[in-house]
C-alpha positions as CSV (number, residue, x, y, z in Angstrom):
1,X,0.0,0.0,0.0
2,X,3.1,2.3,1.1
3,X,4.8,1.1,-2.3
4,X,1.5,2.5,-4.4
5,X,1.4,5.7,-2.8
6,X,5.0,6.4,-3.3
7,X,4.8,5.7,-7.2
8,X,1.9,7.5,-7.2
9,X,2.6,11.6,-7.9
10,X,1.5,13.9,-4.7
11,X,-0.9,16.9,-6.0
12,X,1.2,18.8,-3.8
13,X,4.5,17.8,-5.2
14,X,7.0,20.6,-6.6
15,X,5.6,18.5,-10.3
16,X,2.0,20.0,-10.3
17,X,3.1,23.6,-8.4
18,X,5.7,24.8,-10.9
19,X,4.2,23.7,-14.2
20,X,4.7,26.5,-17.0
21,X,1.5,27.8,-18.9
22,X,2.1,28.9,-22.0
23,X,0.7,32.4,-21.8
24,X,2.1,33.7,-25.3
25,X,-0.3,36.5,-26.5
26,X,-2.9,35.1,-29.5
27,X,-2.7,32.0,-28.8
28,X,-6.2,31.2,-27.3
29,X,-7.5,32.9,-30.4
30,X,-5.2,31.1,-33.1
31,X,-6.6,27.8,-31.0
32,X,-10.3,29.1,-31.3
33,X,-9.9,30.1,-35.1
34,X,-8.4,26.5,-35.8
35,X,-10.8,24.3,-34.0
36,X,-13.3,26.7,-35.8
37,X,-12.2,25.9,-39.5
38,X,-12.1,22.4,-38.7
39,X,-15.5,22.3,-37.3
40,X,-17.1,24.5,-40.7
41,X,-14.6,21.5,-43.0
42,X,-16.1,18.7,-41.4
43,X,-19.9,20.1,-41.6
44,X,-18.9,20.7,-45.2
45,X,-17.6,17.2,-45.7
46,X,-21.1,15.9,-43.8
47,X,-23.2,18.6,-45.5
48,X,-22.0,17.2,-49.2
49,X,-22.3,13.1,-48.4
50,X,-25.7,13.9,-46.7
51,X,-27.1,16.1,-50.3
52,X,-29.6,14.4,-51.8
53,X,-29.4,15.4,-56.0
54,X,-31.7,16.8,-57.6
55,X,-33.8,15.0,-60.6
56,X,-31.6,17.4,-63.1
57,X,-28.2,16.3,-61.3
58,X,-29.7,12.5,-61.4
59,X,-30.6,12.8,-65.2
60,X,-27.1,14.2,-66.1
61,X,-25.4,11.7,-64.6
62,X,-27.5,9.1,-65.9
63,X,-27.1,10.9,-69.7
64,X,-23.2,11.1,-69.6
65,X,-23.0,7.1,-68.4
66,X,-24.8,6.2,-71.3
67,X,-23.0,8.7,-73.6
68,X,-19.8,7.0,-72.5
69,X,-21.0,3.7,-73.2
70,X,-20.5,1.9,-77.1
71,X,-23.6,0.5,-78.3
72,X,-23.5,-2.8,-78.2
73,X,-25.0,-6.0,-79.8
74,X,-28.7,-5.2,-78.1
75,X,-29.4,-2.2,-79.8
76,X,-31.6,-2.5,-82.7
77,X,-30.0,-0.3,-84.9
78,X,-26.1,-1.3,-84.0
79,X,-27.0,-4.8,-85.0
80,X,-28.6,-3.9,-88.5
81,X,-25.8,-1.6,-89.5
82,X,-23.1,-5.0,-88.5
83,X,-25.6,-7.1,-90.3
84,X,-24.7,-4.5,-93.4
85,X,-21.2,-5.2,-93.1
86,X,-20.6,-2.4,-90.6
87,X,-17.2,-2.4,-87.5
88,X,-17.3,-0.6,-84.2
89,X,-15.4,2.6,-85.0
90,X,-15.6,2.2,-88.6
91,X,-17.1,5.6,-90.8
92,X,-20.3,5.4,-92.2
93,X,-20.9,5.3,-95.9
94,X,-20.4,3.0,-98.8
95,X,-16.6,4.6,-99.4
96,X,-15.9,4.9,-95.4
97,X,-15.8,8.7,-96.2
98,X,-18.9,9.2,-93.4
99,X,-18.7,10.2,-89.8
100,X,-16.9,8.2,-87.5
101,X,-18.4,9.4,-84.3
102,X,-22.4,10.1,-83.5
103,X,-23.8,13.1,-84.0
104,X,-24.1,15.2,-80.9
105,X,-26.9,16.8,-79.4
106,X,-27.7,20.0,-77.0
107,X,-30.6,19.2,-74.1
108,X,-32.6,22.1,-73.8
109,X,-33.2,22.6,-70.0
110,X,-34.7,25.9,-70.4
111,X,-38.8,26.6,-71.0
112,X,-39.0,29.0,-73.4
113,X,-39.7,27.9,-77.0
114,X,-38.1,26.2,-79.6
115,X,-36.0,29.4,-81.6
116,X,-36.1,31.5,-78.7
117,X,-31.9,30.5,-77.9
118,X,-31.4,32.5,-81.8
119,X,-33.5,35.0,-81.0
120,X,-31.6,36.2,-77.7
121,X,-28.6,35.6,-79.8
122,X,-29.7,37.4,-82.9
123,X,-30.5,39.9,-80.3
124,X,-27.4,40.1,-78.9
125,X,-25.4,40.3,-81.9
126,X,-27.6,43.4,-82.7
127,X,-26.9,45.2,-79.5
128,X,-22.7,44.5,-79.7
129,X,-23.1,45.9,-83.5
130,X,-24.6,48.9,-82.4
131,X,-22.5,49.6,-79.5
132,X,-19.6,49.4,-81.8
133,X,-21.1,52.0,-84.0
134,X,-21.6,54.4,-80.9
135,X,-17.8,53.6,-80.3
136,X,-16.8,54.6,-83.9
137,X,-19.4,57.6,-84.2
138,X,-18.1,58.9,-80.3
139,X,-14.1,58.2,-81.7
140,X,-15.2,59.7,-84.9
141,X,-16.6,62.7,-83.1
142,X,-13.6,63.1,-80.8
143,X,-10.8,63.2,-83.2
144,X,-13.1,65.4,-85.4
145,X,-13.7,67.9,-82.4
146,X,-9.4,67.5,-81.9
147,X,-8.2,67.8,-85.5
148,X,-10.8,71.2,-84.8
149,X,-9.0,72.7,-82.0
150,X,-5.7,72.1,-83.4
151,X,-6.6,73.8,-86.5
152,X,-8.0,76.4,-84.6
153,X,-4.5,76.5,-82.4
154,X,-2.7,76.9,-85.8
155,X,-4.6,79.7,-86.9
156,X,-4.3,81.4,-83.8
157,X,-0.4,80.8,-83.7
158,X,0.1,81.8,-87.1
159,X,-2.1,85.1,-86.7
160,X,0.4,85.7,-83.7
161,X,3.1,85.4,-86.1
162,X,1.6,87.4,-88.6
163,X,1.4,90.3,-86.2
164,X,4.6,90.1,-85.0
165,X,6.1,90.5,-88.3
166,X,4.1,93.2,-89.3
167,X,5.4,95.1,-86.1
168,X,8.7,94.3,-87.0
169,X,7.9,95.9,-90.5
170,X,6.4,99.1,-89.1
171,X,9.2,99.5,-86.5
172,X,12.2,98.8,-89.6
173,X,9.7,101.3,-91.9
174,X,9.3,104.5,-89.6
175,X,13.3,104.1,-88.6
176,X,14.8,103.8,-92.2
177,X,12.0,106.3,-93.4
178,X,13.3,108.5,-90.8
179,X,16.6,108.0,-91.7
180,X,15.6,109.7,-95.0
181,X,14.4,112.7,-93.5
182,X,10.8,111.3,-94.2
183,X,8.6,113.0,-91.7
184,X,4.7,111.3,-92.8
185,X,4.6,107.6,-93.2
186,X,3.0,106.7,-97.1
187,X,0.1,105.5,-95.3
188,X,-0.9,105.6,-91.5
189,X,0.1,101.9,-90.5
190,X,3.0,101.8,-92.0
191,X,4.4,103.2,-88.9
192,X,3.9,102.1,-85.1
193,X,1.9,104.7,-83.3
194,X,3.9,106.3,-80.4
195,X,3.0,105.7,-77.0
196,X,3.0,109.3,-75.9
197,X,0.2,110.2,-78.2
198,X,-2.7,111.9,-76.3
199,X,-6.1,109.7,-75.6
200,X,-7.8,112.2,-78.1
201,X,-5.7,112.2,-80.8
202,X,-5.2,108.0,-80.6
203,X,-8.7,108.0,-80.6
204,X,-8.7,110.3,-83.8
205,X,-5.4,107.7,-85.7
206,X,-7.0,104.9,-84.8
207,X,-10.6,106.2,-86.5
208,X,-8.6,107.4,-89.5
209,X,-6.1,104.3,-89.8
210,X,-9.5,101.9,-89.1
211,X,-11.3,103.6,-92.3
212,X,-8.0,103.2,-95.0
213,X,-7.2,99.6,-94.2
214,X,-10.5,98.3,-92.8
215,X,-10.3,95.8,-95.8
216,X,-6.7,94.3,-95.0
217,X,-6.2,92.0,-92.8
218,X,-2.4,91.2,-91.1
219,X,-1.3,89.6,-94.2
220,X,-2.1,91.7,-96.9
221,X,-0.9,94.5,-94.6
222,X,2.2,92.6,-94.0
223,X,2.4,92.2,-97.9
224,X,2.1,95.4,-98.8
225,X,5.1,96.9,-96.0
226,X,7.2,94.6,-96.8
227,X,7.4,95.2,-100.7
228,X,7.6,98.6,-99.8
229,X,10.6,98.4,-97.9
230,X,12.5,96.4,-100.4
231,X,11.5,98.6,-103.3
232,X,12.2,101.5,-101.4
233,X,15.0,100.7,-99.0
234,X,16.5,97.5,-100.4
235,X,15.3,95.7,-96.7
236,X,13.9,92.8,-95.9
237,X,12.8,91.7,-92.3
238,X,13.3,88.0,-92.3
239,X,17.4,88.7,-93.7
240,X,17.4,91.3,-91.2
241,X,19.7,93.5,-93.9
242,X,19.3,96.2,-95.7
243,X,21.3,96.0,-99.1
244,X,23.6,97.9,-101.8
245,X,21.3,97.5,-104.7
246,X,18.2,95.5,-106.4
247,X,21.0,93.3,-107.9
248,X,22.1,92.4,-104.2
249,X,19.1,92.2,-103.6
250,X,18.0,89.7,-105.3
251,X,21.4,87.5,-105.7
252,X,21.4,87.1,-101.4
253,X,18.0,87.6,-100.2
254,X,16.2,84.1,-100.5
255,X,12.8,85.7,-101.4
256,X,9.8,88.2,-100.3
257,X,8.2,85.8,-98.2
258,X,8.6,84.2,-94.5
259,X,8.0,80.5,-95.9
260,X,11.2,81.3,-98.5
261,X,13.4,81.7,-95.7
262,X,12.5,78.4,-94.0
């Protein structure tokens, strides 16, 4: 009896008192979240050997087993076409040039109507087609509306262009005209209007200057100075030079134009 007890671990032994728990933060959680998972797999597992299939599910199976079975010497029709001379996987036809394999067929599940499948389809078709138009009519429209605004940007660059030279001209024209002791420009643009003009007489220039040239526009004006200054003072604006003679003139200077010194 002494002998049992003494094999026999004391509940108040140093064995039982000092034992470690692991106290590691998470770990009841992680425990909880396993025994969880397992719990949801098993019921899965149960849940799918349990199903009971539905008359669809039973007929499918049903079809595909006979679909992977030959026909054999019990069906009708198999043993007439062997009686005719025909082999299992042999083609059909009096040259062998036939099909080899049966032709399929498609179960209709559905409840509409027979032709109703094409007619969604048809209908589809129709819908993609003209959602492809909107695409190219919207793309169509877009790079219409872009090849628009960069026009537009081009006109509005080259009329800033346009100006700019024709400043240029008026500025070259009114100093070499002054240079030759000419005192009233041969028409009233030909020169840049000075900045210390009064309000009233601006006013007055710009009424008078408005009512020559309202019919030129930047280029024509700008066609007009600049032949001017190379009939009368050998310069052109794009060479930047003003030269000895018409000869000089036109040996070195490229042109009359801005696009014949490109």
């Amino acid at each position: 009896m002494k002998l049992n007890m003494a094999e026999e671990e004391d509940y108040m032994s140093d064995s039982f008192i000092n034992v470690q728990e692991d106290i590691r933060p998470g770990l009841p959680m992680l425990r909880q979240i396993r025994e969880a998972r397992r719990k949801e797999e098993k019921q899965q597992e149960s849940n799918l050997k349990n199903r009971q299939k539905t008359l669809k599910e039973e007929e499918q199976e049903r079809r595909d087993m006979g679909l992977k079975n030959a026909l054999g010497c019990e069906n009708k029709g198999f043993a007439l076409l062997q009686k005719m001379g025909y082999k299992s996987g042999q083609a059909l036809g009096k040259s062998g040039g036939g099909i080899v394999e049966p032709i399929p067929f498609n179960v209709k599940t559905g409840k509409s109507g027979i032709g109703h499948e094409a007619l969604l389809k048809r209908k589809a078709e129709e819908e993609l087609e003209s959602y492809r138009r909107k695409v190219h009519m919207k793309n169509e429209a877009q790079e219409k509306a872009e090849e628009q605004f960069r026009m537009r940007l081009k006109y509005k660059q080259d009329e800033m262009k346009l100006e700019g030279d024709l400043k240029r001209s008026q500025r070259a024209c009114q100093q070499l005209d002054t240079q030759k002791n000419i005192q009233t420009p041969r028409e009233a643009w030909y020169w840049l209007r000075p900045e210390e003009e009064s309000e009233e007489e601006e006013e007055k220039q710009q009424d008078e200057d408005e009512f020559k040239s309202e019919d030129l526009s930047v280029l024509e004006k700008l066609q007009i100075l600049t032949s001017y200054l190379r009939e009368e003072h050998l310069y052109c604006i794009w060479c930047g030079t003003a030269y000895e003679d018409k000869d000089d003139l036109s040996s070195n200077c490229p042109g009359p134009t801005s696009a014949d010194h490109d």
